[in-house]
N, C-alpha and C positions, 0 to 999 in steps of 0.2 A: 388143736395144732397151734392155733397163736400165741394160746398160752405156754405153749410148752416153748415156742419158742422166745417168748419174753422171758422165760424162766431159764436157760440157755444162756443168751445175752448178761444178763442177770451175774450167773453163775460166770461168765468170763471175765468179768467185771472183778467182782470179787476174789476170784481163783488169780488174777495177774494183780491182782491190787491195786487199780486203777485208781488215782486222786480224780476231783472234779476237773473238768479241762482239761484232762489227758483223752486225743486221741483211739476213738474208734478200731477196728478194721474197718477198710470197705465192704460196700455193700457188697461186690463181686468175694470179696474175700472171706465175707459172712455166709454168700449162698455157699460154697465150697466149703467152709468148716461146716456147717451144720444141714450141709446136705437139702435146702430148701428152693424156693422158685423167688425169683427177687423180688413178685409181690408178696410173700410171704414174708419177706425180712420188712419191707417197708412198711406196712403194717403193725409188724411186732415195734417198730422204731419207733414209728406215731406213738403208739402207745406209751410207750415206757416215756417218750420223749411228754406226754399227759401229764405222768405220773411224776418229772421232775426230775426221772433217772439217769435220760440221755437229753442231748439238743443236741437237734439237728440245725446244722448253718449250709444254707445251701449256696452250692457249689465251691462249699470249702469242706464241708465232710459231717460227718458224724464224734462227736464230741462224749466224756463222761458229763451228766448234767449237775449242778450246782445241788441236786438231792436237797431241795429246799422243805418248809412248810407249807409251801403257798400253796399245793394242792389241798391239803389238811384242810387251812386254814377257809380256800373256796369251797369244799362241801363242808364245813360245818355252817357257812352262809346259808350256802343254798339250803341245808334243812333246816337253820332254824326261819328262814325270811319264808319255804314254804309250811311250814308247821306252823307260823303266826296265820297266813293266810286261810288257814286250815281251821281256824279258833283255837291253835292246840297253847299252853302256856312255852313254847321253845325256846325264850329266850331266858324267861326264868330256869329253866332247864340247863341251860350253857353257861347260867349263871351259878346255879348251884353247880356243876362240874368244875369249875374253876375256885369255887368256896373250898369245894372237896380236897381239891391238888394243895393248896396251899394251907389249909389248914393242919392237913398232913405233913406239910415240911416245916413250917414255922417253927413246932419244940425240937428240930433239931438245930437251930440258928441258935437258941436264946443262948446269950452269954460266950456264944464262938465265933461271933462277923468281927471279924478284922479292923484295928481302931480307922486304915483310911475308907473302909469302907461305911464303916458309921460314921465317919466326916463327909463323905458324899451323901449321906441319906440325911444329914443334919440339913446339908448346903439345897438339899431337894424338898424337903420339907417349911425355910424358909424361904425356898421360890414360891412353891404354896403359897405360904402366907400373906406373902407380897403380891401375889397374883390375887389372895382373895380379897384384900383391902380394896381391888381395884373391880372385882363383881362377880370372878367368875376364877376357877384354878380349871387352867388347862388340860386338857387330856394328855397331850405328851411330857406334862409334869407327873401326872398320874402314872404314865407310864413308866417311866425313869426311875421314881419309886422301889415300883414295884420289882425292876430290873434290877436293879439296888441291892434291893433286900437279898436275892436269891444268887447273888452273883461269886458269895464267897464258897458255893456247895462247888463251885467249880467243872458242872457238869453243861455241856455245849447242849445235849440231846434235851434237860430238861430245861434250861434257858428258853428253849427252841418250840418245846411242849408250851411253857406257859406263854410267850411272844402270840404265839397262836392263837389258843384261846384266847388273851387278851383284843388282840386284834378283830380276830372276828366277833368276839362280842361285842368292843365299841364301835365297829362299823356299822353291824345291825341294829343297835339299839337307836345310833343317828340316823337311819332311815327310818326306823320303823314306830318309836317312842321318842316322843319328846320328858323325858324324864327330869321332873324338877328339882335342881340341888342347891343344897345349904354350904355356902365355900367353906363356911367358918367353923362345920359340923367335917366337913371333909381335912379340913385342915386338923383338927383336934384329933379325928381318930387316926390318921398317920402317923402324928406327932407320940398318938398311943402306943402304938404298936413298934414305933422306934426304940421307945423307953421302955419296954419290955421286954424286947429282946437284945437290950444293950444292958439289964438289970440282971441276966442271967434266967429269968422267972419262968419258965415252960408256960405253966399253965395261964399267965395274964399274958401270955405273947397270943395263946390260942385264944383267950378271949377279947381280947382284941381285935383279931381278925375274925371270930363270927361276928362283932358288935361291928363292923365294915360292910361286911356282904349281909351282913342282916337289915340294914340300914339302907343300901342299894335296893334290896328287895322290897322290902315297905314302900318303896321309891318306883318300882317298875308296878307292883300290883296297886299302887293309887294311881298311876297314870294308868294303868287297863282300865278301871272301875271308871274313869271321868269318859 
């Protein structure tokens, strides 16, 4: 029954077209369309409100919700932080899922990102550089990158996909692995994979991006072994 009635809710949502932050019915106005008991609708709210769907603002109403990642992106934590606890390889594992996605999209980039968008992965790449003179190239340079790179496919949902994994892998990896990196190896193979896909070249944009995540990996399973 809960389910059916988050599937309901759901279904209202969609069928009126509701943007994020548009207004609810009331809960009284929820039992009466869908025939329920009003623990039943609070309930089904909690939930969905879980899942990112709705928020609830109390004693100002029930809201559409921001339909974010950040559920995704909290259970991909929670399995990989218990699968490490577990002795299972899980971050290796969220790591290759993330090799996978992007290795997949790279030969459709090569030689069609946009000139200003290759002057922001130019302008990102010598942040790198300048950051690694100094010991270390930041994670949110890292990030920016990679956001960079995928940003001319023009799609919100996969931006949104890989933000995701991105995030919950370098959350977890900073709790859980102390992983030791070379700036001046991190900065080179960037630098690769920008001029690969700026040269038009499919297949050296793809190898580029294994010799990245393959590099990473070498990098997580010497820190397991110590």
């Amino acid at each position: 029954m809960a389910a059916h009635i988050q599937e309901r809710i759901k279904r209202l949502i969609i069928d009126q077209r509701l943007p994020s932050g548009a207004p609810l019915p009331t809960e009284t106005e929820l039992m009466e369309l869908l025939g329920v008991s009003r623990n039943s609708v609070r309930e089904a709210l909690k939930a969905l409100q879980a899942m990112g769907i709705v928020e609830i603002r109390h004693g100002f109403g029930t809201y559409v919700g921001p339909m974010s990642m950040a559920p995704m992106i909290e259970g991909l934590i929670f399995r990989t932080v218990a699968g490490h606890y577990r002795g299972e390889d899980s971050l290796l594992q969220l790591l290759e899922l993330r090799e996978a996605v992007e290795t997949g999209l790279i030969a459709r980039l090569a030689g069609r990102i946009p000139e200003a968008d290759l002057a922001e992965l130019d302008a990102v790449v010598r942040r790198m550089e300048a950051e690694a003179a100094e010991g270390s190239v930041r994670a949110e340079t890292d990030r920016a990158f990679h956001a960079a790179l995928y940003g001319s496919l023009d799609n919100t949902l996969l931006s949104e996909v890989l933000e995701a994994f991105w995030d919950a892998f370098h959350r977890v990896r900073t709790d859980l692995v102390d992983v030791p990196t070379d700036p001046k190896v991190t900065c080179k193979q960037h630098r690769e994979i920008l001029e690969s896909v700026r040269s038009g070249d499919a297949l050296r944009a793809e190898e580029a991006i294994r010799d990245h995540f393959g590099n990473i990996r070498i990098r997580l399973r010497s820190a397991h072994s110590d």
